[in-house]
C-alpha positions as protocol buffer text, in pm:
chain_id: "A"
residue {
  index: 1
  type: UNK
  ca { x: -2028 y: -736 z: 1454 }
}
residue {
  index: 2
  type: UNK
  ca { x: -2104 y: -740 z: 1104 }
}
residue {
  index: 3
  type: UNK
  ca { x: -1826 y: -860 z: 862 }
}
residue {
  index: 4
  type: UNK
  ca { x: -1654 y: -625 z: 632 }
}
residue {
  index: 5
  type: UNK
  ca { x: -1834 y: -582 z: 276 }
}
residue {
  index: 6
  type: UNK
  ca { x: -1587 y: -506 z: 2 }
}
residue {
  index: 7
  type: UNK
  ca { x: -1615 y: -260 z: -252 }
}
residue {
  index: 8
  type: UNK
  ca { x: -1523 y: -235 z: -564 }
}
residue {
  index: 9
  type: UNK
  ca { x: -1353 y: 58 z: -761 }
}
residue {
  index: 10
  type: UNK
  ca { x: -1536 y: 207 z: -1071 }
}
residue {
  index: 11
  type: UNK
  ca { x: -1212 y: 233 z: -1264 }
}
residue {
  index: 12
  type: UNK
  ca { x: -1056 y: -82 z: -1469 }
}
residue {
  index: 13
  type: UNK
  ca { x: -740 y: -133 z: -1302 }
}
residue {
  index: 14
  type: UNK
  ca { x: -457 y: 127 z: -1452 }
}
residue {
  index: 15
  type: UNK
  ca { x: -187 y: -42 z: -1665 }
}
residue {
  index: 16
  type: UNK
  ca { x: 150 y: 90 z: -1729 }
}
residue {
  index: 17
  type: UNK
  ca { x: 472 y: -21 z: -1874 }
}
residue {
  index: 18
  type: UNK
  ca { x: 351 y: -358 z: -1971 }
}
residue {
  index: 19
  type: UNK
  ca { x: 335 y: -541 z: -1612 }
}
residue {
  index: 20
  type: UNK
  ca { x: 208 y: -305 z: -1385 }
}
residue {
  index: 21
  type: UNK
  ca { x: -125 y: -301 z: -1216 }
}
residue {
  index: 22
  type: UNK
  ca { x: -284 y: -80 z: -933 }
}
residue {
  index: 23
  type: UNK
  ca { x: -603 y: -81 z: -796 }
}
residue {
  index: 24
  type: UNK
  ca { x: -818 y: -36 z: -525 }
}
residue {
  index: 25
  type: UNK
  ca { x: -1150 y: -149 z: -342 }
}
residue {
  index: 26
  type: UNK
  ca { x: -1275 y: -90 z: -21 }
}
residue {
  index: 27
  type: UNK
  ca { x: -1318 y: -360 z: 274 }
}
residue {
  index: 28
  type: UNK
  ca { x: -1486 y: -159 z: 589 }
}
residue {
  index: 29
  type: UNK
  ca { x: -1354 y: 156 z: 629 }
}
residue {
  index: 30
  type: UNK
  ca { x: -1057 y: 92 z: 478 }
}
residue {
  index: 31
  type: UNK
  ca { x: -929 y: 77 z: 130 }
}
residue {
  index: 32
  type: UNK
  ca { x: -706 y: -156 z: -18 }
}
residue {
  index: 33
  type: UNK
  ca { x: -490 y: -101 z: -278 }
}
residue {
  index: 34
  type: UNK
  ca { x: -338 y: -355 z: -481 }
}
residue {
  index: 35
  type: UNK
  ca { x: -46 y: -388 z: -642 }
}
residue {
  index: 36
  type: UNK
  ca { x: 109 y: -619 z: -931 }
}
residue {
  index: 37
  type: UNK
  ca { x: 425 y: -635 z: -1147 }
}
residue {
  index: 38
  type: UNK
  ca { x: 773 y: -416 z: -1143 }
}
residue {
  index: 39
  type: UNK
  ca { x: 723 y: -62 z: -911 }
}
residue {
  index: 40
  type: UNK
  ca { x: 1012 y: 157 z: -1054 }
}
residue {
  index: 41
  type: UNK
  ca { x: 1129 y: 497 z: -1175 }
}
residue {
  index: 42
  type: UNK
  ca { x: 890 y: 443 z: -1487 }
}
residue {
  index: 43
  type: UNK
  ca { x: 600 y: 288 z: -1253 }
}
residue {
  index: 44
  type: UNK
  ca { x: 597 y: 519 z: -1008 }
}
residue {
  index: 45
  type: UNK
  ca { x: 462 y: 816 z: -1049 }
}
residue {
  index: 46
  type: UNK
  ca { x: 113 y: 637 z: -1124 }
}
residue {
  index: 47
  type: UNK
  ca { x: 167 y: 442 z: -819 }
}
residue {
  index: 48
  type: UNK
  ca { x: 181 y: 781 z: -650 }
}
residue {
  index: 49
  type: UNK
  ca { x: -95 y: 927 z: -856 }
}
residue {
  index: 50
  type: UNK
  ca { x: -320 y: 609 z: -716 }
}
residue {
  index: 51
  type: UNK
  ca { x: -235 y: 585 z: -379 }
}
residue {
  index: 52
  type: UNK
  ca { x: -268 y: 979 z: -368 }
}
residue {
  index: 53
  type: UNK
  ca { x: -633 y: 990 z: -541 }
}
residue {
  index: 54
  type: UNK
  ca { x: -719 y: 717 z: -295 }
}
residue {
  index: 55
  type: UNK
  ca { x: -652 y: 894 z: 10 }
}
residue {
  index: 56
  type: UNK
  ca { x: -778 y: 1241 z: -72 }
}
residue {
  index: 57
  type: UNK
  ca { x: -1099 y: 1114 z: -262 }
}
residue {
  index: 58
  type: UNK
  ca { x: -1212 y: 785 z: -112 }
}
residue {
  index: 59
  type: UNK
  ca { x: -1045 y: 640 z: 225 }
}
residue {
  index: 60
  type: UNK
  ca { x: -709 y: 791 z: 414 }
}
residue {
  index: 61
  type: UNK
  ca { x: -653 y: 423 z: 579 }
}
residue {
  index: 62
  type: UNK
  ca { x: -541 y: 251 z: 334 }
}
residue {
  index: 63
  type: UNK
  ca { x: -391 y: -105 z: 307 }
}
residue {
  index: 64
  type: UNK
  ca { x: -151 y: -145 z: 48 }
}
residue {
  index: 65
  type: UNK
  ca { x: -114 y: -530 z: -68 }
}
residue {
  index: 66
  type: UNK
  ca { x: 224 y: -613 z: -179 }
}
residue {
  index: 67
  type: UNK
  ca { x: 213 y: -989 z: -241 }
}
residue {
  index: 68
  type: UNK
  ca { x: 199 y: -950 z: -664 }
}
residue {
  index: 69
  type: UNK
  ca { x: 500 y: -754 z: -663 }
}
residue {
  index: 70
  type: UNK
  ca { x: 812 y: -871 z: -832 }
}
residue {
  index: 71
  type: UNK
  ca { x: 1006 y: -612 z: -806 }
}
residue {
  index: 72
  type: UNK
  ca { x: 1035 y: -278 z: -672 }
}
residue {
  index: 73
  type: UNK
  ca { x: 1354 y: 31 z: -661 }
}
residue {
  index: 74
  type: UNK
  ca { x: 1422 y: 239 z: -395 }
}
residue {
  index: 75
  type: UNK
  ca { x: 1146 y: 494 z: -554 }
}
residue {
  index: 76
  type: UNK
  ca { x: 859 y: 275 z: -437 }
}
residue {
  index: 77
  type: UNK
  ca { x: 940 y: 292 z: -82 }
}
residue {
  index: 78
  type: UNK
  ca { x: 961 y: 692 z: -131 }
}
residue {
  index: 79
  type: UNK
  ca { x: 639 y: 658 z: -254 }
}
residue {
  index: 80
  type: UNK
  ca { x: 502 y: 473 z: 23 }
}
residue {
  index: 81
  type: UNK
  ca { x: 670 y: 680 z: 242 }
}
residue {
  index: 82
  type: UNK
  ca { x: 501 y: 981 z: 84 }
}
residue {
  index: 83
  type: UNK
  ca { x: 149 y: 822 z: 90 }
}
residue {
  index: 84
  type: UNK
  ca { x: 181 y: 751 z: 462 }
}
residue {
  index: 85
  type: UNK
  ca { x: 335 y: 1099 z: 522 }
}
residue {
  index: 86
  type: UNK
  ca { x: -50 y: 1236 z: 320 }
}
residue {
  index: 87
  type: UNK
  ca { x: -254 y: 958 z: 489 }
}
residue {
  index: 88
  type: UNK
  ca { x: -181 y: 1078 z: 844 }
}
residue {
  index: 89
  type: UNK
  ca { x: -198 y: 1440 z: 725 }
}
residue {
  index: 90
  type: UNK
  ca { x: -560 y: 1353 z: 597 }
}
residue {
  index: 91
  type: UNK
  ca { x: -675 y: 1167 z: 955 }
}
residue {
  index: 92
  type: UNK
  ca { x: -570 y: 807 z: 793 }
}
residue {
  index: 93
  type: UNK
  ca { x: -272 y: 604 z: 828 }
}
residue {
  index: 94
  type: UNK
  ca { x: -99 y: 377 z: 580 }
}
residue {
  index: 95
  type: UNK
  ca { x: -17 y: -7 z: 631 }
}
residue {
  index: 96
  type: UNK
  ca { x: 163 y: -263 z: 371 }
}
residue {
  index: 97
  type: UNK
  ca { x: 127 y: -598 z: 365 }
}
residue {
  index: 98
  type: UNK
  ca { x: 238 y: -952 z: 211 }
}
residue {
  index: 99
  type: UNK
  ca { x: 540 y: -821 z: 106 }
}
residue {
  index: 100
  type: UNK
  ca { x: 748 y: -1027 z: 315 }
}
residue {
  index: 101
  type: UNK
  ca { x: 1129 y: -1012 z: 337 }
}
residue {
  index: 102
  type: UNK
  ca { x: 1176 y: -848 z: 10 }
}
residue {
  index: 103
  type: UNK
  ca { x: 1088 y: -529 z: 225 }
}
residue {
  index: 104
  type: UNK
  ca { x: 1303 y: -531 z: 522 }
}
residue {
  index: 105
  type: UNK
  ca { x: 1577 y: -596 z: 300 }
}
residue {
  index: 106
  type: UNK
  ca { x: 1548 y: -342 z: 64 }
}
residue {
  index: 107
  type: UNK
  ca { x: 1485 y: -96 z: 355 }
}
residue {
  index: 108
  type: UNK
  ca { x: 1803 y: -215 z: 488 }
}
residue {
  index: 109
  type: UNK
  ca { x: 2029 y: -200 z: 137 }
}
residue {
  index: 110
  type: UNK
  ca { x: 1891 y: 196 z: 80 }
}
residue {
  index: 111
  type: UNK
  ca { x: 1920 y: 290 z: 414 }
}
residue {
  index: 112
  type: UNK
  ca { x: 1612 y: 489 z: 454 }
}
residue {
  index: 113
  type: UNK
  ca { x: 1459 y: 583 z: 825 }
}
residue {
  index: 114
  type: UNK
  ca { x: 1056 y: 619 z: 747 }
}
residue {
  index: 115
  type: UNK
  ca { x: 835 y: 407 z: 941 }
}
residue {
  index: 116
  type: UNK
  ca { x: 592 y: 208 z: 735 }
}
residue {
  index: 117
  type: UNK
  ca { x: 366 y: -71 z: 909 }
}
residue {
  index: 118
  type: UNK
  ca { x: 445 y: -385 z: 744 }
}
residue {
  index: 119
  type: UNK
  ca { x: 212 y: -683 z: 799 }
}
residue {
  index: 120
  type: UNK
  ca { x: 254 y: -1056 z: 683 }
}
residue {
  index: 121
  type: UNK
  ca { x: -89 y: -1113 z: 546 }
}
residue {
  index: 122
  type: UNK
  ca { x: -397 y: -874 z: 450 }
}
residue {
  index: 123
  type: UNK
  ca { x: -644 y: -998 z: 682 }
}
residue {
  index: 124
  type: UNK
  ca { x: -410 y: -939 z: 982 }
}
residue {
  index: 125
  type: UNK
  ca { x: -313 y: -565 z: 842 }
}
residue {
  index: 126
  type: UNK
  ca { x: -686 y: -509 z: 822 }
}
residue {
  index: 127
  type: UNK
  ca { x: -856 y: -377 z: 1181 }
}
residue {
  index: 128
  type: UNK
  ca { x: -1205 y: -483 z: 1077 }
}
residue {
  index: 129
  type: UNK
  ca { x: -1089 y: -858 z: 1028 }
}
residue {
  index: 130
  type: UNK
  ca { x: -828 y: -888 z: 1344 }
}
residue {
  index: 131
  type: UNK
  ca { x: -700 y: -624 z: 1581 }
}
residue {
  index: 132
  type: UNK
  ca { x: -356 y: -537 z: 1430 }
}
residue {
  index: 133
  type: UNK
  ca { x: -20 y: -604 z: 1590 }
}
residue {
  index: 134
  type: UNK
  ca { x: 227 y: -301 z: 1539 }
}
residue {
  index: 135
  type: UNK
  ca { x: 532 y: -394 z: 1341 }
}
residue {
  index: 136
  type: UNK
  ca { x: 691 y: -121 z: 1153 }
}
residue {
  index: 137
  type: UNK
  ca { x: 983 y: -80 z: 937 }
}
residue {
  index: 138
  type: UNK
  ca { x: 1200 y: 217 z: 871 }
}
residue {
  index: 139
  type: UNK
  ca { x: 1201 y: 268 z: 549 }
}
């Protein structure tokens, strides 16, 4: 089997409100969008805008690497919620990873119920580099 070849996007990463960075490249068939810096009520709308142009222009399974965020409101998770909701309307599915307990706990304090597929590490949240393990959150 042939390893995974990464792809870069053609667009400079976006910034926004001083800290924030999203962008994406592709690894297989999947795309992987990265994330850096604060996600809040200022942030996320072109969090949204990113993740949406992703998976209605380039790849519908989409990875969505956590580990450079420092912070992020009860709006992110509505926007990962919503990009999973377009994903799987599109044939794709959404998966976050790195984000470790940071997540679950802020699922937890705003009590949402959407499922999102949380994984500790990148490699294990992408198929083409290990078959993934199921372990979703509500959020």
């Amino acid at each position: 089997m042939k390893p995974p070849r990464a792809i870069r996007s053609a667009h400079r990463p976006a910034e926004v409100s001083g800290p924030f960075v999203c962008s994406w490249s592709a690894v297989g068939d999947c795309a992987v969008v990265r994330v850096a810096g604060t996600v809040d009520v200022r942030t996320a709308p072109t969090f949204a805008h990113e993740l949406q142009h992703v998976i209605t222009t380039k790849l519908p399974r989409l990875v969505v690497d956590l580990r450079r965020v420092t912070a992020m409101e009860a709006t992110g998770l509505e926007v990962l919620a919503d990009a999973h909701e377009l994903a799987v309307r599109h044939g794709g599915w959404l998966r976050a990873s790195g984000a470790g307990q940071w997540l679950a706990d802020l699922t937890r304090a705003t009590g949402t119920g959407r499922p999102l597929e949380h994984y500790p590490t990148l490699a294990e949240a992408l198929p083409a580099y290990r078959p993934a393990i199921r372990g979703s959150l509500p959020i």
